[in-house]
Every structure is written in structure tokens, then in C-alpha cells.
C-alpha positions as a Markdown table, in Angstrom:
| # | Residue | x | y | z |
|---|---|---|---|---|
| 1 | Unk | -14.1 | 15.6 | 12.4 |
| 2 | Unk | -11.3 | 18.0 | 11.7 |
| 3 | Unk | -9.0 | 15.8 | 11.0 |
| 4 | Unk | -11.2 | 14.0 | 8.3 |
| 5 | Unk | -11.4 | 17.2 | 6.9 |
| 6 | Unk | -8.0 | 18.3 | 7.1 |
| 7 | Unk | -6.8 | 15.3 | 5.4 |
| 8 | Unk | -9.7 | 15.2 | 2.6 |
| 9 | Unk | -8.5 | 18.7 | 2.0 |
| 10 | Unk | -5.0 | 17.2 | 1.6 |
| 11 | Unk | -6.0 | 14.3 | -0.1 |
| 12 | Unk | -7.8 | 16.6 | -2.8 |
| 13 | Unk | -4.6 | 18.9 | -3.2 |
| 14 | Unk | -2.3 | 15.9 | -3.7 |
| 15 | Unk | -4.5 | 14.3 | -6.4 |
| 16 | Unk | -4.9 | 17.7 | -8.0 |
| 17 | Unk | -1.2 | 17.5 | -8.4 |
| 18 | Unk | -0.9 | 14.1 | -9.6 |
| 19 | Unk | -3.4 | 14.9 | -12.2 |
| 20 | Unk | -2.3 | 17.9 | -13.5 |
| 21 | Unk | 0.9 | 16.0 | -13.7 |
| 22 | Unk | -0.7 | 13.4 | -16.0 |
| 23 | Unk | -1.9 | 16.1 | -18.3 |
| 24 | Unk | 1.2 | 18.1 | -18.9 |
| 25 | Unk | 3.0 | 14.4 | -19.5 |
| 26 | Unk | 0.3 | 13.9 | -22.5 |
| 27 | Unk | 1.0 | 18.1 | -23.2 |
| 28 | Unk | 4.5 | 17.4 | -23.1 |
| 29 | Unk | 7.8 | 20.1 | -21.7 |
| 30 | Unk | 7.0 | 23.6 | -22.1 |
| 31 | Unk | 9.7 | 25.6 | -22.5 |
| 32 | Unk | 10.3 | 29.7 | -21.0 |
| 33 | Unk | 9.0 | 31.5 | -24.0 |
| 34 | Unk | 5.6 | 33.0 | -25.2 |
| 35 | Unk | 5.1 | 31.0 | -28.4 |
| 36 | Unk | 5.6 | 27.5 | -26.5 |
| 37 | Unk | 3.4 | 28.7 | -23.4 |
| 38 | Unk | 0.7 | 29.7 | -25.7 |
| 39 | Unk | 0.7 | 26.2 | -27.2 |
| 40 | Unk | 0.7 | 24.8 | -23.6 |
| 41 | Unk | -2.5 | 26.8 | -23.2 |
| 42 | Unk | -3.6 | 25.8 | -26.0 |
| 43 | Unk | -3.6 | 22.1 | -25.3 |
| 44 | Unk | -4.7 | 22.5 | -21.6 |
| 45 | Unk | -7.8 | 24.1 | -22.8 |
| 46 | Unk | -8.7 | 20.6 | -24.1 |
| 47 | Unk | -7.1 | 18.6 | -21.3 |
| 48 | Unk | -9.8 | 16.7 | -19.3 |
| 49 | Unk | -7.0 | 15.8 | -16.6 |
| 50 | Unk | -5.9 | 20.0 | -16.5 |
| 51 | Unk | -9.6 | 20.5 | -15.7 |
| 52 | Unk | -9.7 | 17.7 | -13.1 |
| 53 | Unk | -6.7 | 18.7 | -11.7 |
| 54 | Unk | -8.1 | 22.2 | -11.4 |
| 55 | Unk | -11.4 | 21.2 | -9.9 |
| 56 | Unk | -9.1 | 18.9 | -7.2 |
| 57 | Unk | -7.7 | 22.2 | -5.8 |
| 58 | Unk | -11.0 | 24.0 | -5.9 |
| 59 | Unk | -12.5 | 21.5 | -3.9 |
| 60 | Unk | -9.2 | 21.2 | -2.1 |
| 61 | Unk | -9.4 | 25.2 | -1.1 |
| 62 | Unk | -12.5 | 25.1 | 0.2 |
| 63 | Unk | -12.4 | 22.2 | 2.4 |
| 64 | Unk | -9.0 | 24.6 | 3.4 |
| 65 | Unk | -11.6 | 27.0 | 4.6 |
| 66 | Unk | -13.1 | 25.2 | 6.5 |
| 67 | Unk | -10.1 | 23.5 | 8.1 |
| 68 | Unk | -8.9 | 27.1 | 9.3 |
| 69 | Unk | -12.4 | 28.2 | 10.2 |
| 70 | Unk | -12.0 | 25.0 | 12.9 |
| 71 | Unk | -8.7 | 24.8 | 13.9 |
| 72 | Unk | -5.4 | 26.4 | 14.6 |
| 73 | Unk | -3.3 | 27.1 | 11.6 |
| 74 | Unk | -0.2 | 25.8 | 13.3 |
| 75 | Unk | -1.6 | 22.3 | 13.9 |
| 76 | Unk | -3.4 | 22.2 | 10.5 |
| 77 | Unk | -0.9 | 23.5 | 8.0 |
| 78 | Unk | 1.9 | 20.6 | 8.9 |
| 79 | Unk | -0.7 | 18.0 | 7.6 |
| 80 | Unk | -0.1 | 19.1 | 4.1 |
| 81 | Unk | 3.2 | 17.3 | 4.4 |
| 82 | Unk | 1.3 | 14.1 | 3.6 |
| 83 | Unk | 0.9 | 15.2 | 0.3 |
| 84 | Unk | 4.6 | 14.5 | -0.4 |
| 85 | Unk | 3.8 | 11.1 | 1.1 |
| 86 | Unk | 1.1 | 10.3 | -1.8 |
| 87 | Unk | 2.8 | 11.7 | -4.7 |
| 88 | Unk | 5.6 | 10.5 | -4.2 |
| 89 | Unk | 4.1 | 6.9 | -3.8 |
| 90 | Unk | 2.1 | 7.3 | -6.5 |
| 91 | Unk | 4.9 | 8.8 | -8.4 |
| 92 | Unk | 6.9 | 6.4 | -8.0 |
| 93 | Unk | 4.1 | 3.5 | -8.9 |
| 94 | Unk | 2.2 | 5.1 | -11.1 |
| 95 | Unk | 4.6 | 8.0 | -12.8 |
| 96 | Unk | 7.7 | 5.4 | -12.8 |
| 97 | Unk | 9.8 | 8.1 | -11.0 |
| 98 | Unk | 12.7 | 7.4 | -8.6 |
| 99 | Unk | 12.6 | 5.7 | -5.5 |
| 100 | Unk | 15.7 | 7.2 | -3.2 |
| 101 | Unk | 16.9 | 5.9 | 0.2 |
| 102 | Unk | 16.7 | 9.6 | 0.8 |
| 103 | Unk | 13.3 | 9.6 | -0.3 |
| 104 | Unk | 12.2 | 7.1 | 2.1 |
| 105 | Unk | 14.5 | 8.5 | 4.6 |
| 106 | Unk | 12.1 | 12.2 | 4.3 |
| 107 | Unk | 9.0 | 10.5 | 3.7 |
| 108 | Unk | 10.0 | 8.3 | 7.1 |
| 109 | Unk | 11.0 | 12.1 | 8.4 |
| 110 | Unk | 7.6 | 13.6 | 7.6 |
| 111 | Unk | 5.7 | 10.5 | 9.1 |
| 112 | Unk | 7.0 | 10.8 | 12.5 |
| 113 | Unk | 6.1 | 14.9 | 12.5 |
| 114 | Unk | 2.9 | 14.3 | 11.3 |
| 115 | Unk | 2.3 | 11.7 | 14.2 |
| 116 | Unk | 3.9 | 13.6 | 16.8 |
| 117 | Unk | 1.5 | 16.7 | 15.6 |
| 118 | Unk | -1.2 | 14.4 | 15.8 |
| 119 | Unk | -0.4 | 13.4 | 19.0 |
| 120 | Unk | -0.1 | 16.8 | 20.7 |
């Protein structure tokens, strides 16, 4: 049971990402000063995918809770490594982004740490 809930609380925080990713693409680049943040605001406030992105890492941070009310920190906490794993699958499939052999190489990397965590 921990584990389903470690990685629903993953699952959640990499979809809030990937969402909130699909809003600021329709918001567009924000640049470093107060006029063109204000705008971002501005535009988020009616963003349905900033509001599902936030309630994706609501939900995500309290199904955190209660990953760290039932299990070590040290064995939970690597598991959020998988989130790299989705987005950048979903990324690459869904976002058209780039596709490295150093990609796959870290995404292979992070694989092999999760399992061996998972494992021990």
C-alpha cells in the first residue's frame, strides 16, 4: 500500500507539472520584470490548466503526507525521480521536446535506482 501511494503522490506531482506547463505555453514567455509578471498573473487567473495544475500538487502534497506519516523519508523521497521519467516522456510525445541519448542514458540511470531502492 505504500508504494501505491508513494507513486500516486508522484504521479500527481508530475502531471501537475505537465499541466502547468500546458498553461504557460497557451500564456506564453514571461519575462523578469513587474509589468510582464503581472500580465502572467493576469492570464493564469483564467487558465483552467494553471488551476489543474495547482490542484495536481495539492492533491499531490497530501498524499506526501501520508507517504511520510508511513514510511522512511530516505526510501520514499528517491521515488520522486520517476517524475523525470514521465515528463520527459510525455515531453517529448506530447510537448515535442528533445529526445537525447543523454536523456535516455539518465532516464535508464534513474530506472535502475529506483529498482534497486525498491528492492532493498
Amino acid at each position: 500500500m505504500n508504494f501505491i501511494l508513494i507513486l500516486t503522490g508522484v504521479i500527481l506531482n508530475a502531471i501537475a507539472q505537465l499541466v502547468l506547463k500546458k498553461g504557460m505555453s497557451i500564456i506564453g514567455s514571461v519575462q523578469v520584470d513587474l509589468s510582464s509578471i503581472m500580465s502572467m498573473l493576469l492570464k493564469a487567473s483564467t487558465n483552467i490548466y494553471i488551476y489543474l495544475g495547482l490542484l495536481c500538487y495539492v492533491l499531490s502534497f497530501f498524499v506526501w503526507l501520508m507517504v511520510l506519516s508511513r514510511t522512511e523519508v530516505s526510501y520514499a523521497y528517491p521515488f520522486l525521480s520517476i517524475g523525470y521519467i514521465i515528463a520527459a516522456f510525455v515531453g517529448y510525445f506530447y510537448f515535442g521536446e528533445s529526445m537525447t541519448l543523454y536523456k535516455v542514458g539518465g532516464i535508464a540511470l534513474i530506472c535502475a535506482g529506483v529498482f534497486l531502492l525498491y528492492r532493498s
